[in-house]
N, C-alpha and C positions, 0 to 999 in steps of 0.2 A: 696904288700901283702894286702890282703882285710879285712875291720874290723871283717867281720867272722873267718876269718883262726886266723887270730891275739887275737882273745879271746875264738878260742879252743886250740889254743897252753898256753895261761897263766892260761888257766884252768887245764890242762895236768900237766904242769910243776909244781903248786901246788899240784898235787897226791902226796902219797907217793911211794918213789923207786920201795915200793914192788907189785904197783898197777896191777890187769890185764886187757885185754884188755876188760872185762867186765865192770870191774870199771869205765873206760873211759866212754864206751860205755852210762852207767847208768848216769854217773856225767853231760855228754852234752845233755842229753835226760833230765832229771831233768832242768837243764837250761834254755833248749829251751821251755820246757812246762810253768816257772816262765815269763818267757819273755812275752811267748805267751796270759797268763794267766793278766800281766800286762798292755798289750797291749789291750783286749779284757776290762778290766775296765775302759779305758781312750777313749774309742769309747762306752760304755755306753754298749755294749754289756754281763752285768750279769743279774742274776734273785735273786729277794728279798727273802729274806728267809722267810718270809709267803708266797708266791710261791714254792720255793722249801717245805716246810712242806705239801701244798695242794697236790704237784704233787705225794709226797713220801704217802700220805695216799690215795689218789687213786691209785695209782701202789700198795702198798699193800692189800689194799681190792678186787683189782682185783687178786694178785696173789693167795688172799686167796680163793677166791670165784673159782679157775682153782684147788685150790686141794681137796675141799671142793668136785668137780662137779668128779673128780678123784675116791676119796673114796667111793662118792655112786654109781659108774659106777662098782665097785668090787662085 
């Protein structure tokens, strides 16, 4: 059995009895994204959070300036 299969069955098995097949679904989707997410820090692949705050205030002065451009088109 492969280390994949083998650590969504011991993830499974921790569910409780009454889990659905959603729950599942959530639990190894959540997992894989920690994994992925850890994996992506240790290859240097993040952004500094004064980056992300530059990117989030041009993304939102552009979203404002598309409703802004909206309202006077009314």
């Amino acid at each position: 059995m492969t280390k994949t299969k083998e650590e969504a069955i011991k993830l499974i098995k921790k569910l409780p009895d009454e889990c659905t097949i959603t729950d599942i679904i959530a639990e190894l989707y959540f997992k894989q994204k920690v994994e992925q997410g850890l994996k992506d820090i240790e290859e240097g692949m993040t952004v500094s959070h004064e980056d992300v705050r530059k990117r989030m205030a041009k993304w939102a002065k552009s979203v404002g300036q598309k409703q802004r451009n909206k309202i006077s088109k009314k």
